[in-house]
C-alpha positions in Angstrom: 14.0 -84.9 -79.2 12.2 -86.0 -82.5 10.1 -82.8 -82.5 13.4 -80.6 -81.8 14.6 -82.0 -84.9 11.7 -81.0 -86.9 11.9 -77.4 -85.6 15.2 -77.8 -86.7 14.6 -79.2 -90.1 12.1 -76.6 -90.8 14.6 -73.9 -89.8 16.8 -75.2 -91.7 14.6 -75.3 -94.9 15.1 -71.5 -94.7 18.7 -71.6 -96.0 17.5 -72.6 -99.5 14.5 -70.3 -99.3 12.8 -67.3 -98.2 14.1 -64.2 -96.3 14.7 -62.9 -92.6 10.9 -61.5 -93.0 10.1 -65.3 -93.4 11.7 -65.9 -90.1 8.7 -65.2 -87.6 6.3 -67.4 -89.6 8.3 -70.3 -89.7 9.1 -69.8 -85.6 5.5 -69.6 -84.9 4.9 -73.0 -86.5 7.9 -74.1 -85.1 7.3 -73.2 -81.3 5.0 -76.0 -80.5 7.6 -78.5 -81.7 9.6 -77.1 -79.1 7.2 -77.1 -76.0 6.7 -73.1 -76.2 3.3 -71.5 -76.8 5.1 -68.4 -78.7 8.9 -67.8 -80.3 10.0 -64.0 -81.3 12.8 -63.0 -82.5 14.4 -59.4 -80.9 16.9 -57.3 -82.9 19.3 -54.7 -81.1 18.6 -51.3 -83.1 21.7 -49.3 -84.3 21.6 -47.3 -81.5 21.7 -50.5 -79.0 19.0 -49.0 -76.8 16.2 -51.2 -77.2 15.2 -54.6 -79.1 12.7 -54.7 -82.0 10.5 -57.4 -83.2 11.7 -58.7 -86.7 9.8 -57.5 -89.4 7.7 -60.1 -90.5 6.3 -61.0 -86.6 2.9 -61.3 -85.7 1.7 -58.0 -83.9 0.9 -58.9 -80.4 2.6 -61.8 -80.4 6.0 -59.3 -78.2 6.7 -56.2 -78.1 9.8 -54.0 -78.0 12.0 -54.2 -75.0 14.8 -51.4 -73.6 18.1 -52.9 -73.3 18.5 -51.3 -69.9 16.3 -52.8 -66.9 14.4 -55.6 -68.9 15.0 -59.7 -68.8 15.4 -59.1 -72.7 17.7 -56.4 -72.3 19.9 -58.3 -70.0 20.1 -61.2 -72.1 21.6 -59.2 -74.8 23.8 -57.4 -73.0 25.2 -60.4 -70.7 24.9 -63.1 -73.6 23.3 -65.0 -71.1 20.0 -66.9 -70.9 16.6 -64.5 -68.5 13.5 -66.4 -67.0 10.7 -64.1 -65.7 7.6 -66.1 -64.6 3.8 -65.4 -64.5 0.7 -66.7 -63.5 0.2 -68.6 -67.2 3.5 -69.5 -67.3 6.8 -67.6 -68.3 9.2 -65.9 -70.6 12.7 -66.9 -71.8 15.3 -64.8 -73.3 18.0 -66.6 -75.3 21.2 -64.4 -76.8 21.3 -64.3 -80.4 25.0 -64.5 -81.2 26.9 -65.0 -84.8 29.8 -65.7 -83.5 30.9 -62.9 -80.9 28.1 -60.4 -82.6 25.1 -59.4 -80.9 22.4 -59.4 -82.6 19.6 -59.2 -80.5 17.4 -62.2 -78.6 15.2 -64.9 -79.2 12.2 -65.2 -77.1 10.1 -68.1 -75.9 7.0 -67.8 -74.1 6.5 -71.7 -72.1 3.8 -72.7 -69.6 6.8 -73.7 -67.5 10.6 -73.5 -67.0 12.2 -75.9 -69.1 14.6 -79.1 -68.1 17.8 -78.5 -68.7 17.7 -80.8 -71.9 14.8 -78.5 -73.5 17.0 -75.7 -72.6 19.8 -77.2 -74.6 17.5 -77.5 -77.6 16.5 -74.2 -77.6 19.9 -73.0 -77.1 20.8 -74.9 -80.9 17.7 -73.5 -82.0 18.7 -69.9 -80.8 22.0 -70.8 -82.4 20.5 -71.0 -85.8 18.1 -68.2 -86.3 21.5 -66.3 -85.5 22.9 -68.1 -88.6 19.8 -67.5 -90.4 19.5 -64.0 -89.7 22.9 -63.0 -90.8 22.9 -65.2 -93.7 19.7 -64.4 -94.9 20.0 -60.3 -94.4 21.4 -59.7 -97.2 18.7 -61.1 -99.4 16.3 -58.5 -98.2 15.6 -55.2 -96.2 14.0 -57.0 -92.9 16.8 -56.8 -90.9 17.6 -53.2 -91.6 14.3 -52.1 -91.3 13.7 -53.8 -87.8 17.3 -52.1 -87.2 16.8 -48.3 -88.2 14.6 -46.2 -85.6 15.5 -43.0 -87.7 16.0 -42.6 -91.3 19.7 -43.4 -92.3 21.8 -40.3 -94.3 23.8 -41.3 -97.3 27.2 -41.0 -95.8 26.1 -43.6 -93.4 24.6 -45.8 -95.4 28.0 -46.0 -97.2 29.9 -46.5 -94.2 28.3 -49.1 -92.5 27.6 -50.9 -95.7 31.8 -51.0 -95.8 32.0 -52.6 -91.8 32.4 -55.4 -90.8 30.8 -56.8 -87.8 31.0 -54.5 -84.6 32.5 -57.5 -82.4 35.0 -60.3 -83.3 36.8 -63.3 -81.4 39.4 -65.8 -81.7 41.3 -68.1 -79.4 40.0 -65.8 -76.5 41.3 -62.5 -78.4 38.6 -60.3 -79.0 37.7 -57.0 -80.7 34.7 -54.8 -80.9 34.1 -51.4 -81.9 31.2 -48.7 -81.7 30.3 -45.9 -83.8 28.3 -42.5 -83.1 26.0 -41.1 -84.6 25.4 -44.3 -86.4 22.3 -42.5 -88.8 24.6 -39.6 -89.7 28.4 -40.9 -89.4 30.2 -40.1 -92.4 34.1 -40.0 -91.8 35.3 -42.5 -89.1 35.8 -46.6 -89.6 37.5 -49.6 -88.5 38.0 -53.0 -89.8 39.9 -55.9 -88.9 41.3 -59.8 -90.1 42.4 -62.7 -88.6 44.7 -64.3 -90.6 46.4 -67.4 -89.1 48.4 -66.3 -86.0 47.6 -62.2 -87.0 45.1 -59.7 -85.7 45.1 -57.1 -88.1 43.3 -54.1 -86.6 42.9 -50.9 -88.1 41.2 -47.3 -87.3 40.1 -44.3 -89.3 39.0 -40.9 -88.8 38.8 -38.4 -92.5 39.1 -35.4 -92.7 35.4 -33.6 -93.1 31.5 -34.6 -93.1 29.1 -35.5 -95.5 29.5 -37.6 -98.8 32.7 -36.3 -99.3 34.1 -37.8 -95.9 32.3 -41.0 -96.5 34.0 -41.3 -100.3 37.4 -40.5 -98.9 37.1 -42.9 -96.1 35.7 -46.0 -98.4 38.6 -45.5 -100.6 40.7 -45.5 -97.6 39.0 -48.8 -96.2 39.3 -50.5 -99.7 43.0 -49.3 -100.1 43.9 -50.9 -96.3 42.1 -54.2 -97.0 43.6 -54.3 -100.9 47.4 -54.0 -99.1 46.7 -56.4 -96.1 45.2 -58.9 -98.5 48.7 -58.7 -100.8 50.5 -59.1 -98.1 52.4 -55.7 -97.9 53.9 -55.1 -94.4 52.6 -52.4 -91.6 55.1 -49.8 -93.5 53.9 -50.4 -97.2 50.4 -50.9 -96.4 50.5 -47.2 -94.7 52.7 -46.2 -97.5 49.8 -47.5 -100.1 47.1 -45.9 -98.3 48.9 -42.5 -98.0 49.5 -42.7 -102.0 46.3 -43.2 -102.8 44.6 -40.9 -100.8 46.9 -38.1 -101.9 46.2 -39.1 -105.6 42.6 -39.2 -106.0 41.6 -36.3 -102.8 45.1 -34.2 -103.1 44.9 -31.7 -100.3 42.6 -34.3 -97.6 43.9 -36.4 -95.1 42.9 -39.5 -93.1 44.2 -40.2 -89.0 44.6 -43.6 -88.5 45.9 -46.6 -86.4 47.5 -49.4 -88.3 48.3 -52.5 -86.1 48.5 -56.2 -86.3 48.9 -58.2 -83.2 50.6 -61.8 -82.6 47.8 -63.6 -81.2 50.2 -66.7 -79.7 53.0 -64.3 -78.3 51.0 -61.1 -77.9 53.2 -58.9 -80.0 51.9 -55.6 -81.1 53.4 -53.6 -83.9 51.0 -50.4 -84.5 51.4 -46.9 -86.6 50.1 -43.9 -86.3 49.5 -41.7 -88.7 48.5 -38.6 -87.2 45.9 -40.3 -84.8 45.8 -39.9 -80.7 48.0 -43.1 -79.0 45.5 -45.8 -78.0 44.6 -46.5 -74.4 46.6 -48.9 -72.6 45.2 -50.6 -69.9 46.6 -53.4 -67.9 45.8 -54.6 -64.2 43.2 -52.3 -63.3 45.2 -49.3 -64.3 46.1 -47.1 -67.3 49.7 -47.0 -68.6 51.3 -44.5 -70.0 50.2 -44.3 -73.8 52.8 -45.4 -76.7 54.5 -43.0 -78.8 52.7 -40.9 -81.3 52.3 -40.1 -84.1 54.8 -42.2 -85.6 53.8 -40.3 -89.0 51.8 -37.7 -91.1 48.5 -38.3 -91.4 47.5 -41.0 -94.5 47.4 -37.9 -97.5 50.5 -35.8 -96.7 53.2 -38.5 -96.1 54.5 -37.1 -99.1 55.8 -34.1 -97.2 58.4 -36.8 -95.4 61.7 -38.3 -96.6 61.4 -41.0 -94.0 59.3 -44.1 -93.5 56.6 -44.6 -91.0 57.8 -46.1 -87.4 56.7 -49.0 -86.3 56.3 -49.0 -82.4 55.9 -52.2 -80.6 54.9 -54.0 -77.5 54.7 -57.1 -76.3 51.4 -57.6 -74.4 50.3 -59.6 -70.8 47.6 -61.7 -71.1 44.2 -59.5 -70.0 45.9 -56.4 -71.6 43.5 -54.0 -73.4 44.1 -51.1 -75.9 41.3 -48.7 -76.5 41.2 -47.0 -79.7 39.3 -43.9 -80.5 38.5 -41.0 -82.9 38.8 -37.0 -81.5 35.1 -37.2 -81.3 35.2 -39.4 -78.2 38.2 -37.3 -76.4 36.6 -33.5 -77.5 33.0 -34.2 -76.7 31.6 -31.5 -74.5 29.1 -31.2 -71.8 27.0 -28.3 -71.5 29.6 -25.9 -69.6 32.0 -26.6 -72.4 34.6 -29.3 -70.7 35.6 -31.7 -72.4 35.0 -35.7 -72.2 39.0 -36.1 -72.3 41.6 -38.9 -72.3 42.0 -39.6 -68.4 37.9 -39.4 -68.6 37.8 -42.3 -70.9 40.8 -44.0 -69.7 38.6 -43.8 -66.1 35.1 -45.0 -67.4 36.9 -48.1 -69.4 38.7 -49.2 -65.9 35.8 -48.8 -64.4 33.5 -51.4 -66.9 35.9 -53.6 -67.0 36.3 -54.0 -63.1 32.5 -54.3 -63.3 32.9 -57.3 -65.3 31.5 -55.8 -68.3 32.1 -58.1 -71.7 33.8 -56.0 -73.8 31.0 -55.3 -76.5 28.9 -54.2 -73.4 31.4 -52.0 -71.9 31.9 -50.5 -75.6 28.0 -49.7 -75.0 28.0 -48.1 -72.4 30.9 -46.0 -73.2 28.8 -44.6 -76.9 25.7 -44.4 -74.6 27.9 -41.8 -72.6 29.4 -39.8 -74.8 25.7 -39.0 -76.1 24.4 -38.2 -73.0 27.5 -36.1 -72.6 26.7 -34.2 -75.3 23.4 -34.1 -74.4 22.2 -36.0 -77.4 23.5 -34.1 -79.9 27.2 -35.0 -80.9 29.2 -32.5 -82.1 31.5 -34.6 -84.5 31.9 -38.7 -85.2 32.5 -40.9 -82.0 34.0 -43.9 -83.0 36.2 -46.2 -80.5 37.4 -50.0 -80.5 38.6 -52.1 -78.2 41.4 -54.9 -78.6 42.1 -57.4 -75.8 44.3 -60.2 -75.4 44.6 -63.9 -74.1 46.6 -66.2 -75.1 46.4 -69.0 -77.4 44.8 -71.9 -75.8 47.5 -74.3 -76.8 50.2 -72.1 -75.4 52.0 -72.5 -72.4 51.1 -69.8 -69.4 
């Protein structure tokens, strides 16, 4: 226990000092303290198809793993705890979560399997170099170099500088979101705030590629987040995004989902403004999708006397809504047919029948739509996924 505490103090030391890089030193001196020959820390790439040593870590000391068929790929993608054991001992694969976010895994090599009450300390310790690593990111280019496996354009270095993180929870509500290509994507986002009882959820897709997109779309982002933080309603903070858009890129246009969901009752109040109706999934099957669009797209609202609808629905607990951008829907295989709504609708059924935690599932689903396309996306594949539970404190 005492030694636990000084692999914890020493961890800890790394708030007030140093960077991410600084992380694998500090684990190596730390690992005896914690009954373990060797600790490494694992980040998922932006692609989410393998795990990377942080930069900063010892070469030879691990290695990069796959996410599919490896112990360190599992742990990722099933936030729980692998053991594979050799003749010297073993290795064990800890989830590195902020919060709902995946970051990657921590990994310990041991001369045994631990007690349970080891297991708990490393599970605190795993705990904190999540902390550490997002907190200490920023301070440094570690964490995105480890990250990137391709050079990053521009557009999406704008972009996902403008996200926030690809998975969220609260009181059992959950939302996570993947984008496609994530070194080139330039005109789709999504965001999202919790803000006492509310889930504000939102989706974008702009109009055109490149520098231009990415422009349009942070200005939309900013323009969202400025009206939700004044408190405007569903109908002004569309109406505020719309002006703006028209006023500084007159002529462009943005599709997009507005929505805020009632996290103790499960209402849902959404818009759309121009964008394809989310997916509505509910006991194993698809419902029929709300109305839409419920307005022009965010740009040329101008061009209608009346306000924006607001459609809602009061969810069941376990309900999901898939959104998406046109880039998931109209992806093409080599003969030419498309990846379509019932297609989608179909593969998210199926993941979540599997058991699939919703980040995973969102996975899986971008890992799809590339091999779909054969690698080579045709257009931005963006999609996010809301579900629902109630409130712990409420009544069933």
């Amino acid at each position: 226990m005492l030694s636990s505490m000084e692999a914890v103090r020493r961890l800890m030391d790394l708030r007030h000092r140093g960077r991410a890089e600084d992380l694998p030193a500090v684990l190596a001196e730390a690992a005896p303290l914690l009954d373990a020959e060797a600790a490494s820390v694992l980040l998922i790439d932006y692609g989410q198809v393998a795990l990377h040593p942080l930069r900063g870590t010892t070469t030879g000391t691990t290695t990069t793993q796959t996410v599919e068929d490896t112990p360190a790929g599992r742990a990722f993608t099933t936030a729980e705890q692998q053991w594979r054991e050799s003749d010297d001992g073993g290795k064990l694969w800890l989830p590195l979560l902020h919060g709902a976010e995946r970051l990657g895994v921590l990994e310990f090599r041991v001369k045994a399997y631990p007690a349970a009450s080891t297991r708990h300390d490393l599970e605190v310790i795993a705990a904190l170099v999540a902390e550490l690593i997002a907190s200490r990111r920023f301070y440094g280019d570690a964490v995105e170099h480890t990250r990137r496996r391709l050079p990053m354009q521009l557009p999406a270095e704008i972009i996902w500088n403008q996200l926030p993180p690809l998975t969220f929870a609260v009181d059992g509500t959950m939302v996570t979101a993947v984008l496609e290509p994530c070194y080139e994507v330039g005109g789709d986002a999504f965001d999202y705030a919790a803000n006492g009882d509310v889930l504000h959820v939102a989706l974008f897709d702009t109009v055109g590629h490149g520098i231009s997109a990415s422009a349009l779309t942070t200005l939309t982002l900013n323009t969202y987040r400025n009206a939700r933080r004044s408190g405007l309603s569903l109908i002004d903070t569309c109406r505020s995004i719309d002006k703006w858009v028209h006023a500084q890129y007159p002529g462009a246009f943005v599709t997009a989902l507005l929505s805020e969901l009632d996290m103790p009752t499960g209402t849902y109040r959404r818009i759309s403004a121009g964008h394809p109706a989310e997916i509505f999934l509910r006991d194993g099957r698809m419902l029929p999708a709300l109305p839409t669009p419920n307005t022009l797209p965010l740009g040329l609202g101008h061009m209608l006397s009346r306000p924006p609808e607001v459609i809602e629905e009061r969810l069941r607990p376990g309900d999901a809504l898939v959104f998406y951008t046109d880039g998931i829907t109209e992806a093409r295989d080599a003969s030419g047919a498309l990846f379509g709504v019932e297609r989608l609708g179909d593969f998210m059924l199926g993941a979540l029948r599997d058991g699939s935690p919703a980040p995973e599932a969102m996975r899986r689903l971008i890992q799809t739509i590339v091999s779909y396309e054969d690698g080579e996306l045709r257009d931005d594949a963006t999609a996010a996924m809301l579900q629902w539970r109630r409130h712990d404190n409420e009544p069933g």
